[in-house]
DRENSE-842337 format. One line per 4 residues: their letters; for each residue x negated, y negated, z of N, C-alpha, C. Coordinates in steps of 0.02 Angstrom, whole numbers. Atoms other than C-alpha are relative to their C-alpha. Layout:
// DRENSE-842337
A> X Y Z X Y Z X Y Z  ...
// end
This chain:
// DRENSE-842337
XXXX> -42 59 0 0 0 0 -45 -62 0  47 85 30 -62 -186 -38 7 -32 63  8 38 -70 -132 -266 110 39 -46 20  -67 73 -30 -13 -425 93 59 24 25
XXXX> -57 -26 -25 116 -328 96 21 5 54  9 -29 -84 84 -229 250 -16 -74 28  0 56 -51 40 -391 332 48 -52 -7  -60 43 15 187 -488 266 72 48 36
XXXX> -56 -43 -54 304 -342 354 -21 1 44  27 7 -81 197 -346 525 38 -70 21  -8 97 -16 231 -547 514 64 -8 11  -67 -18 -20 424 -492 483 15 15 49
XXXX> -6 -61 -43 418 -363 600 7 -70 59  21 44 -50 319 -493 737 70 -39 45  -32 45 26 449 -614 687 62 -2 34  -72 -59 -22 608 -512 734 -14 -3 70
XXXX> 7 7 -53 534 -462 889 15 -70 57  -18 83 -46 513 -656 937 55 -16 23  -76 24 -12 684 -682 908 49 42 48  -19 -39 -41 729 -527 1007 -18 -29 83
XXXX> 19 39 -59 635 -604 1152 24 -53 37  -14 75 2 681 -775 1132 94 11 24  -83 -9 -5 858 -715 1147 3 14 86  -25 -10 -56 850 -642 1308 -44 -40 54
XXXX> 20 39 -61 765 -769 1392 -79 -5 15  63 -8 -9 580 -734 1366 -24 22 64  -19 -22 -72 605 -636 1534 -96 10 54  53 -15 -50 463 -623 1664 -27 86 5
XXXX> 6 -64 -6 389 -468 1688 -43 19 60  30 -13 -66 336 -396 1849 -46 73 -26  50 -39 5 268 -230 1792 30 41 -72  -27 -56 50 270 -135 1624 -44 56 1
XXXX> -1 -72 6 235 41 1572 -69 -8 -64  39 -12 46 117 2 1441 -52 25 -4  62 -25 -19 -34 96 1403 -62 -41 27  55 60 0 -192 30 1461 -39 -31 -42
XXXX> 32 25 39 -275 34 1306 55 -30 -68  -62 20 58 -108 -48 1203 -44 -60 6  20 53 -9 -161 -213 1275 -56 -5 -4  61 22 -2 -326 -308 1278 23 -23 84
XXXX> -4 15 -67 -240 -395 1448 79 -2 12  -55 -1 -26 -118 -402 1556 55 -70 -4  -53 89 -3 32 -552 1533 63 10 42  -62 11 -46 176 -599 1636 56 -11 -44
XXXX> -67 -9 53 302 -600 1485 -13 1 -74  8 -33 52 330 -529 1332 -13 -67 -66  19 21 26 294 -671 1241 -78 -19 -17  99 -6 3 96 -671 1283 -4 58 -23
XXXX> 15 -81 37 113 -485 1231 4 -13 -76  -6 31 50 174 -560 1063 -57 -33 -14  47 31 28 63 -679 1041 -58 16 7  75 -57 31 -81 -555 1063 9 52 -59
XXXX> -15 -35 48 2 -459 931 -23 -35 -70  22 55 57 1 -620 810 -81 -15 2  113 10 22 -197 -651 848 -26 73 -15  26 -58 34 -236 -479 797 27 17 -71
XXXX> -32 1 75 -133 -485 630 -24 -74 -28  36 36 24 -216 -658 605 -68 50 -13  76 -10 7 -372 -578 605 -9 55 -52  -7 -75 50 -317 -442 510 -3 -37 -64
XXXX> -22 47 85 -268 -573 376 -69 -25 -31  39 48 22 -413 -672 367 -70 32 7  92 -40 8 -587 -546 393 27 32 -27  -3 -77 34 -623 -400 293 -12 31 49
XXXX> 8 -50 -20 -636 -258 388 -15 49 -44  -5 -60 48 -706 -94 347 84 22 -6  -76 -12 0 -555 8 294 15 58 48  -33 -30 -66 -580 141 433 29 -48 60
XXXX> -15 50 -52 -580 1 549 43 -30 -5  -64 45 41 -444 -88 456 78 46 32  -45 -54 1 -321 50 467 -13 12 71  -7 -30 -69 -347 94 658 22 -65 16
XXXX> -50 48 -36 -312 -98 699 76 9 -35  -54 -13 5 -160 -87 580 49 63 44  -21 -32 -31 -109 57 658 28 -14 92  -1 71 -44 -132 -29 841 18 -31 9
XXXX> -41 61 -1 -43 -166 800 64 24 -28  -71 -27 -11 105 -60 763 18 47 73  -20 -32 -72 97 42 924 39 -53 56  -14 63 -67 106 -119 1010 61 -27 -18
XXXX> -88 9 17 266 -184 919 27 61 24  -50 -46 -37 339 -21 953 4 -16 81  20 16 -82 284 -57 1143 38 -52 21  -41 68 2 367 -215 1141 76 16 -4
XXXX> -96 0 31 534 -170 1029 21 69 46  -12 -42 -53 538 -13 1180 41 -51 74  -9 64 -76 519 -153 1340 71 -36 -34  -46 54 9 654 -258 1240 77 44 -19
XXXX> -43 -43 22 769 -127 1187 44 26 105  -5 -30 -41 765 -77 1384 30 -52 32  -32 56 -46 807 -254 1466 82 6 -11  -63 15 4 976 -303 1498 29 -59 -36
XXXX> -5 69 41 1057 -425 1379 43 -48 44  -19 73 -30 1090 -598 1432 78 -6 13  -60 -7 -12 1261 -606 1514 3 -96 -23  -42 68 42 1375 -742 1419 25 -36 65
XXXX> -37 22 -38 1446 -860 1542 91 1 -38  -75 -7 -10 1637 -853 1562 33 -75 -49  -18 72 3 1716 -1005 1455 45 -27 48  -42 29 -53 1790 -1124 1549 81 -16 -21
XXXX> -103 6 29 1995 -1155 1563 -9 -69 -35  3 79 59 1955 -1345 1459 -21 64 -73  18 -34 108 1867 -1200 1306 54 31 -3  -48 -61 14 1992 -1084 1320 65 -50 -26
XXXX> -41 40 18 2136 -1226 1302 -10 -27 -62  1 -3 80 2048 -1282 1154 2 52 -46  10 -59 67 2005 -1132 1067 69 7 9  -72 -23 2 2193 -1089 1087 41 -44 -28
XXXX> -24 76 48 2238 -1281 1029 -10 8 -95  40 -1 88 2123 -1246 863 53 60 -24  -39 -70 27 2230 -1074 840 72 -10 -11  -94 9 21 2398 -1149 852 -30 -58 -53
XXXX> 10 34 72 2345 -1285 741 9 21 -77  -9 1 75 2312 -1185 596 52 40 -7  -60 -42 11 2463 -1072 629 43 -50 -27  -45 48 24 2566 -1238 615 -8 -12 -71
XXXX> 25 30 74 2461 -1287 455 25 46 -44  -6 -81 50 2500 -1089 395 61 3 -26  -81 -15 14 2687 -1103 425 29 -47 -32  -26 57 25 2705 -1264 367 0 3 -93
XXXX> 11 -24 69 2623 -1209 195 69 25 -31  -67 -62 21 2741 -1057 198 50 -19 -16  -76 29 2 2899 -1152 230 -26 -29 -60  5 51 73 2852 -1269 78 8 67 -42
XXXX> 16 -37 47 2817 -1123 -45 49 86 15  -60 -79 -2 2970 -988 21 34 -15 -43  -28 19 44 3065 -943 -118 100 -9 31  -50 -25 -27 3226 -885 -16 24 -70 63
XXXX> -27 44 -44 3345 -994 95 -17 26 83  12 -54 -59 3353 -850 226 -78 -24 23  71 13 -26 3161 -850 238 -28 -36 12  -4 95 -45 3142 -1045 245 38 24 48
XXXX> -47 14 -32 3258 -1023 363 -46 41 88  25 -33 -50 3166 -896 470 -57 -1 -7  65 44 -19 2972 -982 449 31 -72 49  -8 60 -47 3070 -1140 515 5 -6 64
XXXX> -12 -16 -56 3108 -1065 657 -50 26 34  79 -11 -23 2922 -987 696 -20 -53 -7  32 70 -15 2861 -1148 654 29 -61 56  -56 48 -39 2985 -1247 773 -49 36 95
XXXX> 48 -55 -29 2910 -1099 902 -74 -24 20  66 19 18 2739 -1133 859 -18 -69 32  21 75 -23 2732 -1313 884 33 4 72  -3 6 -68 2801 -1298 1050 -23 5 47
XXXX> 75 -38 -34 2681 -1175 1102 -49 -63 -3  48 73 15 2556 -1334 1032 7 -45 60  -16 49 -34 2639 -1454 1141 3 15 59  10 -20 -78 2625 -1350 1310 -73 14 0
XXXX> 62 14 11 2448 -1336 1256 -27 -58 6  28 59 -23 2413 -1498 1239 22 -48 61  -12 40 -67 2507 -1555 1387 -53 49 52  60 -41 -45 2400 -1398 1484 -71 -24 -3
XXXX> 61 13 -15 2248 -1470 1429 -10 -74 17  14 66 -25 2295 -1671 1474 4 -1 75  -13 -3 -94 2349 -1607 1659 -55 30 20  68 -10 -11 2183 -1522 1663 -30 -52 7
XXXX> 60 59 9 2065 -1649 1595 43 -64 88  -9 43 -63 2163 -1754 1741 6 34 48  11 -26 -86 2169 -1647 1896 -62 4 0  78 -27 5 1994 -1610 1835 -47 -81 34
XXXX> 22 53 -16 1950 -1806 1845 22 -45 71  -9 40 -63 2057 -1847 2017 -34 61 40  35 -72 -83 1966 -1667 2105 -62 -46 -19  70 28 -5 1811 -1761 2049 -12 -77 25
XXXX> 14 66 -36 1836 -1936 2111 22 -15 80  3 -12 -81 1892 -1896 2260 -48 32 48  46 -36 -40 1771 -1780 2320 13 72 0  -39 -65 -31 1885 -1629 2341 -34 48 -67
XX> 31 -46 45 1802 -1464 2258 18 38 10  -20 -72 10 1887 -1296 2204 -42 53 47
// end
């Protein structure tokens, strides 16, 4: 295989990993499992493990090496991604916080919106009296739902602003 190659998929590879990392927080690490001779040293998060991965695939890029020698770091420098995409595969993923009752009121605002926008279409473009007849009535529905929505989220946004000027906390 053509050296760029292989080092243009390590750089992928690398790459991925980062973003795997980066996702969960670039987490601390108190003790891993890794061999002793994976590493050159020891780091406190998987991002120094990374970025000893990237200075050994620089180096790969830019000296010649013999090609026994060549081929045992390539090799090497895939153990160690595996070593990595193992540790990251094993963490726990980043718990989502909960949205709050203000997102949830919108996201539910945005959803009746386009239902209104949907039915409103509909009604325009029914061919039947009956079936105008019975979109007008989901849409009548619909917007009501809207309007206890948006009154739910103006009595929010204000209990939200007199619990906070007063002092008083949930």
């Amino acid at each position: 295989m053509n050296q760029k190659v292989v080092i243009n998929q390590l750089r992928k590879l690398l790459t991925y990993l980062s973003c795997q990392v980066s996702d969960l927080g670039n987490p601390r690490l108190k003790t891993l499992d890794f061999e002793r001779q994976l590493f050159k040293n020891h780091h406190s998060t998987l991002n120094d493990y990374l970025q000893e991965c990237v200075n050994t695939l620089n180096k790969l890029e830019h000296h010649s090496l013999s090609m026994p020698s060549y081929q045992w770091q390539l090799e090497h420098l895939v153990e160690q991604c595996q070593a990595i995409q193992k540790v990251v595969n094993t963490l726990p993923a980043p718990t989502k916080r909960p949205p709050t009752r203000q997102e949830e009121l919108a996201d539910y605002e945005r959803r009746l919106l386009k239902m209104v926008n949907d039915l409103e279409y509909q009604v325009a473009t029914a061919s039947g009296f009956q079936e105008q007849q019975q979109l007008l009535a989901n849409l009548a529905i619909t917007q009501q739902r809207l309007q206890r929505c948006q009154t739910a989220q103006k009595d929010y946004s204000w209990k939200k602003s007199v619990t906070v000027k007063t002092g008083t906390y949930r």
